[in-house]
C-alpha positions in Angstrom: -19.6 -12.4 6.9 -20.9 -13.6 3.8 -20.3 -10.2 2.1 -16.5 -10.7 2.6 -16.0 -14.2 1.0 -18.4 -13.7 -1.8 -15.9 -11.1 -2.3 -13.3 -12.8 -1.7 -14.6 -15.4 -4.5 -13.7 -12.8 -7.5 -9.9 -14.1 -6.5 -9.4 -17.4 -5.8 -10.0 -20.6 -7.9 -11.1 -22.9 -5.1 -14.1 -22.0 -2.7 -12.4 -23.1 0.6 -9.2 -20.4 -0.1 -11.9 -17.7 -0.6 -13.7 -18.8 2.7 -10.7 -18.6 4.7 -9.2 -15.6 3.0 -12.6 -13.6 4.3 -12.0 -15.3 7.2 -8.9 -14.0 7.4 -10.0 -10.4 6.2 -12.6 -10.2 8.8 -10.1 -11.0 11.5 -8.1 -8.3 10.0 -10.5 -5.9 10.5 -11.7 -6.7 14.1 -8.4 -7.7 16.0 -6.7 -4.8 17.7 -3.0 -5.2 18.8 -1.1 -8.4 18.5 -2.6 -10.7 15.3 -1.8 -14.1 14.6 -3.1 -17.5 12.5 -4.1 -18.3 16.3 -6.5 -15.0 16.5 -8.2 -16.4 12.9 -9.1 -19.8 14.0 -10.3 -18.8 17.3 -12.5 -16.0 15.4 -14.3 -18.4 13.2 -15.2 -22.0 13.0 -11.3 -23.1 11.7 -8.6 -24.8 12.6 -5.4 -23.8 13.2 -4.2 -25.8 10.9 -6.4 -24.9 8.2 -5.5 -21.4 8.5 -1.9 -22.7 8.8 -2.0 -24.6 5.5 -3.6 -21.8 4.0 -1.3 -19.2 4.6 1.7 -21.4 4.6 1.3 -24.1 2.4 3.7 -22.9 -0.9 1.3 -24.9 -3.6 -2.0 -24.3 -2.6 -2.7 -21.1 -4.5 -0.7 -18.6 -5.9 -0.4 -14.5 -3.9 0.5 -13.0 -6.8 -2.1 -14.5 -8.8 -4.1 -13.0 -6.9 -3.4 -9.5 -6.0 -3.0 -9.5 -10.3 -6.7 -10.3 -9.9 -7.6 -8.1 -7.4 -5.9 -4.9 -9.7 -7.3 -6.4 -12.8 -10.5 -6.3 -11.1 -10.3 -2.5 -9.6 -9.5 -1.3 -13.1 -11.9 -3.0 -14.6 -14.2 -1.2 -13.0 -15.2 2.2 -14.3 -15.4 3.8 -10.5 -11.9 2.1 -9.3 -10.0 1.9 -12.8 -6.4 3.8 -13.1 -6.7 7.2 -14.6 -4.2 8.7 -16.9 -4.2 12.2 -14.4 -3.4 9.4 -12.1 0.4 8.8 -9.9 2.0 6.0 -8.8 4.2 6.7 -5.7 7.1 4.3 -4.6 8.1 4.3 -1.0 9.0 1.4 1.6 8.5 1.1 5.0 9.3 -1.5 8.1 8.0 -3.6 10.0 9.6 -4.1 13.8 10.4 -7.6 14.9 12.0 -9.0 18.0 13.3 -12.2 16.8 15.8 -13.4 14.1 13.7 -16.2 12.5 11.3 -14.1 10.4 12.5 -14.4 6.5 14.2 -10.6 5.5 14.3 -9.2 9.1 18.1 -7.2 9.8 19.3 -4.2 12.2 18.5 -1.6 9.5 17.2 1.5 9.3 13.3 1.8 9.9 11.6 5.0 9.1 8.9 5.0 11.6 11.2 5.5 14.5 14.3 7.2 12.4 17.0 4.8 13.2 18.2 1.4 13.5 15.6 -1.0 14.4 15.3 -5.4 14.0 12.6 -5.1 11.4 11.5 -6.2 7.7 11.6 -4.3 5.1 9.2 -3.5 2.1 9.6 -1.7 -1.2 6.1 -0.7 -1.9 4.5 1.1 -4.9 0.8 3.0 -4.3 -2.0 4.5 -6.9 -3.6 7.6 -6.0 -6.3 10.1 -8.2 -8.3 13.1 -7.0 -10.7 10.1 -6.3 -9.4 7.4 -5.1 -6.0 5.3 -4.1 -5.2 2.2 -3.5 -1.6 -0.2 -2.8 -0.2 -2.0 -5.8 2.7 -4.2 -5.0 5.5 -5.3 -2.4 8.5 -6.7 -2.4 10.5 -7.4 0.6 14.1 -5.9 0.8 17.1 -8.1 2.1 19.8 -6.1 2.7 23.1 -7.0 0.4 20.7 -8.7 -2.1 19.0 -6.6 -4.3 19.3 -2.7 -4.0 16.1 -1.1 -2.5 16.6 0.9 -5.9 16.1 -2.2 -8.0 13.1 -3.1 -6.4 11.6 -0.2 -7.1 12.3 -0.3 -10.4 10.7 -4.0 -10.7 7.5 -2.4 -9.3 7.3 0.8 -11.9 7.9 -2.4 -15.0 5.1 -4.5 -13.5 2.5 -1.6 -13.1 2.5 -0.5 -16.9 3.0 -4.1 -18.0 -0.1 -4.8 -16.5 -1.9 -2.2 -18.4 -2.4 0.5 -15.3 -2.0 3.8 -16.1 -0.8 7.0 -14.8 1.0 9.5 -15.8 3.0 10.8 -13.2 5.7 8.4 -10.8 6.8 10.2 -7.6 9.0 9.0 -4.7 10.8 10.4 -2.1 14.8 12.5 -2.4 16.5 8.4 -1.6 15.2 7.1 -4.5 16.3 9.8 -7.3 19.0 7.8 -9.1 19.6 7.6 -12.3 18.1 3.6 -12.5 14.7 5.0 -11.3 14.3 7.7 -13.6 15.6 6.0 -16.8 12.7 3.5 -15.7 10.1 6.1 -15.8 11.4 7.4 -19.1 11.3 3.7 -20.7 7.4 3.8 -20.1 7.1 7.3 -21.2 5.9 8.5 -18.3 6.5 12.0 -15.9 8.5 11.9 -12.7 8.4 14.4 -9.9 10.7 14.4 -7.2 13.5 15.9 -5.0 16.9 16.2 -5.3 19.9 16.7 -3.3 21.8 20.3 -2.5 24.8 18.8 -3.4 24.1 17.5 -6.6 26.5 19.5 -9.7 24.3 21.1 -12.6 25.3 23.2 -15.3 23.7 26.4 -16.3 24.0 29.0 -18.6 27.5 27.3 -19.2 28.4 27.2 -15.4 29.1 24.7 -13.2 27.1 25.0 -9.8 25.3 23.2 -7.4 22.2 23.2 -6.3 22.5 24.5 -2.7 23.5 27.9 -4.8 20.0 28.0 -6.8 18.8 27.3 -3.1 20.7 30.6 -1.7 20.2 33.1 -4.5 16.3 31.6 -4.7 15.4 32.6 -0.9 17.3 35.9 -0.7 15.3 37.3 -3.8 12.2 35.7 -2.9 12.0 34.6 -6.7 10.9 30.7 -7.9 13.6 29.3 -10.2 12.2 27.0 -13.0 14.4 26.2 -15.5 15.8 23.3 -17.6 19.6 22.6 -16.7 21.5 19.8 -17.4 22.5 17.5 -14.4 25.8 16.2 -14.1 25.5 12.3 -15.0 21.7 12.7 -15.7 20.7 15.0 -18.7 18.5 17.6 -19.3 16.2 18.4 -16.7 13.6 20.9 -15.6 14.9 22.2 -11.7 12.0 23.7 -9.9 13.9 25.8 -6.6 10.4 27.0 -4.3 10.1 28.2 -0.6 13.6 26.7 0.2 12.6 22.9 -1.8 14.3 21.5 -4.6 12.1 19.4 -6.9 13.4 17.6 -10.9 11.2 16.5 -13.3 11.1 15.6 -16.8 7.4 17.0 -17.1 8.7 21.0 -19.2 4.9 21.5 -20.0 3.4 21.2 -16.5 2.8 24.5 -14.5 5.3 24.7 -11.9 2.0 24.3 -9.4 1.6 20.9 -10.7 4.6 19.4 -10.6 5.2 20.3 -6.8 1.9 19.1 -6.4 2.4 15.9 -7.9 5.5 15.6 -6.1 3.5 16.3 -2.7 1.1 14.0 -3.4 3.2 11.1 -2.7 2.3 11.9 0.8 -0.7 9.4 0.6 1.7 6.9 0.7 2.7 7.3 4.1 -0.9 8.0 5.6 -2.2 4.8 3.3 1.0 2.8 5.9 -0.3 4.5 8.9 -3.9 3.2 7.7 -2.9 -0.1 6.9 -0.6 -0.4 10.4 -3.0 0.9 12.6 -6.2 -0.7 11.6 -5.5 -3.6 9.5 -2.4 -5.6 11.3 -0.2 -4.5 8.3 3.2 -4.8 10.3 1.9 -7.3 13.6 2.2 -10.4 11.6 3.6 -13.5 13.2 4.4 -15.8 10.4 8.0 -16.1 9.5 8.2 -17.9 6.3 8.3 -15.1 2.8 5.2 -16.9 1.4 3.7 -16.3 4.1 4.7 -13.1 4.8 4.0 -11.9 1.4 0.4 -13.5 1.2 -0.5 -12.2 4.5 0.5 -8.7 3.1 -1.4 -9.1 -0.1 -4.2 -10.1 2.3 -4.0 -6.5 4.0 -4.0 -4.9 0.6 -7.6 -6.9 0.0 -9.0 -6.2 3.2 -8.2 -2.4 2.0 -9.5 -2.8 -1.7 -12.9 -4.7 0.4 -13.1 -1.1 2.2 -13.3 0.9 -1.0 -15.3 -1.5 -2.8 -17.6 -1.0 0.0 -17.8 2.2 -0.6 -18.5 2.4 -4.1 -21.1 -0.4 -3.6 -22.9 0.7 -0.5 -22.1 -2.5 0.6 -23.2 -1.6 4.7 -26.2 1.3 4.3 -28.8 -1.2 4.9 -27.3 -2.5 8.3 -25.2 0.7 9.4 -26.3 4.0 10.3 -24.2 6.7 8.6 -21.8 5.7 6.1 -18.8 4.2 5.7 -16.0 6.8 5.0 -13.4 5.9 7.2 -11.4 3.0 7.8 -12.1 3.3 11.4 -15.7 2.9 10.2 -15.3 -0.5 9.0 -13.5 -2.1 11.4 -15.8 -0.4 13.8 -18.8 -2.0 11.3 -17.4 -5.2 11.3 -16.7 -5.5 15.4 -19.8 -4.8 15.9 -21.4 -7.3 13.0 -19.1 -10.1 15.0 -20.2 -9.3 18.2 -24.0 -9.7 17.2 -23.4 -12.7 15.5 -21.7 -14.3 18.5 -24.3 -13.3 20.7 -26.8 -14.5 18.3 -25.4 -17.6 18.8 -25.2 -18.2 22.6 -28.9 -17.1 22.4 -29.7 -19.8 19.9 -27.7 -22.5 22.2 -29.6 -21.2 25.0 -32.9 -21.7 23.4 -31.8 -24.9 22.5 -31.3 -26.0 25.8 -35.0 -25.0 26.3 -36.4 -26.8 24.1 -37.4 -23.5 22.3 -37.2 -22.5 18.8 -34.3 -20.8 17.3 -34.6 -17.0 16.3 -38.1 -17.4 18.6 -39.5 -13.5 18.7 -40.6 -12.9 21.9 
């Protein structure tokens, strides 16, 4: 689709990456279950070892590079660009292996099925607006390397150091340490999060812990908002609502907001079930960490393609009803690929005939 890699050319430096990165995209899209460098070349008029270099090949252009470009590009652009009433959520997720040859995979704990599954792990970081959202970042996670913590604190530096903006960071109760939230503070930003029933506070000159807020809060029926100091943390504004515990450093906010910041983060998790589901996050078959990180970064511009879509109409002149969904594009793009292929055979078969291509009967 010529829509894809003249997309694709905002990104890349060389015309034959772009071309094979929409090839790539497009295969995305369109294959449903098990996705490989095999499914691409067999899509499209490639090799496998083109696709192979491309994906594999260390020196021949630079991921990062390029997913810089593609968020350079969305903020650029006064539909897509990052919004100070904006969040950036931090999460990770999994993805399942069988083998023990893929670069990061371990027996660690993979949230999609709640225990301990052979899988790689990724520390991802997500913008989201009353408009719009969109991936950032990953970083893959190897267990007794760098903390999962640290990684998430590399992704909060990069996203203001590139000039992004929002004003809230939220993440789930495992990542509200003290590293993460002194992070936030450097860029001078909000957090909004959840904390522990355990943890010590001090209030009103007494030492408690949370769980007690907790217990007093739900017999009375009463919300407790109040700024207490936490033991090993500082000053802080506790927020104890319908049995839920949230921290923040936001004291202006209504207390509304900052649980709906906080619940917000959600999009993060439907944004992985998106990206699983219907663009071959996780079903990778590539083993080295280029090539595991470019394939990701890949997903994340077959996903930006889908909102620039969007924005741009790109498929009202060739689809009935518009694109909203996901679903819809892949759909849109199946059904592109299948007419194109048949146009094809046709062609060949009018060949054969002696009879003009395209002839209109």
């Amino acid at each position: 689709m010529k829509s894809v890699s003249k997309f694709c050319d905002k990104f890349f430096d060389k015309q034959k990456h772009s071309t094979i990165a929409g090839n790539y995209i497009e295969s995305l899209f369109s294959t449903e279950g098990r996705f490989s460098l095999e499914s691409v070349s067999d899509q499209h008029d490639l090799s496998y070892e083109q696709v192979h270099h491309f994906i594999s090949d260390s020196y021949s252009w630079d991921e990062e590079e390029m997913n810089n470009r593609r968020l350079q590009f969305l903020n650029s652009h006064k539909f897509m660009q990052t919004s100070p009433s904006g969040i950036l959520v931090l999460d990770d997720t999994q993805a399942i292996k069988h083998g023990h040859h893929t670069d990061g995979v371990a027996y660690q704990h993979c949230g999609s099925t709640g225990r301990s599954e052979n899988c790689v792990a990724f520390v991802t970081s997500h913008y989201a607006d009353d408009h719009k959202d969109f991936p950032h970042k990953a970083t893959t996670y190897y267990p007794n390397e760098e903390s999962k913590i640290d990684l998430a604190c590399n992704l909060i530096d990069d996203f203001y150091k590139s000039n992004l903006n929002a004003s809230h960071v939220t993440f789930d109760i495992w990542y509200c340490a003290k590293q993460v939230i002194r992070t936030v503070e450097k860029h001078k930003r909000f957090f909004a999060t959840k904390i522990k029933l355990n943890r010590v506070i001090f209030y009103r000159g007494k030492r408690l812990d949370v769980r007690s807020l907790v217990t007093a809060s739900t017999a009375t029926g009463a919300c407790f908002d109040k700024k207490v100091i936490f033991k090993d943390l500082g000053r802080y504004r506790l927020i104890v609502s319908g049995g839920e515990v949230y921290i923040t450093n936001d004291f202006d906010s209504t207390t509304e907001k900052v649980i709906n910041v906080y619940h917000r983060r959600w999009i993060i998790d439907q944004s992985y079930h998106a990206l699983k589901d219907k663009l071959n996050f996780d079903s990778f078959q590539v083993r080295k960490p280029v090539s595991i990180l470019r394939h990701i970064y890949l997903v994340f511009m077959a996903y930006t393609f889908f909102i620039w879509s969007k924005v741009k109409h790109t498929f009202k002149k060739i689809c009935e009803g518009a694109i909203e969904k996901l679903s819809d594009m892949c759909q849109a793009i199946k059904n592109l690929n299948i007419f194109q292929k048949a146009k094809m055979k046709i062609n060949d078969l009018l060949a054969l005939l002696h009879l003009k291509p395209n002839l209109q009967v």
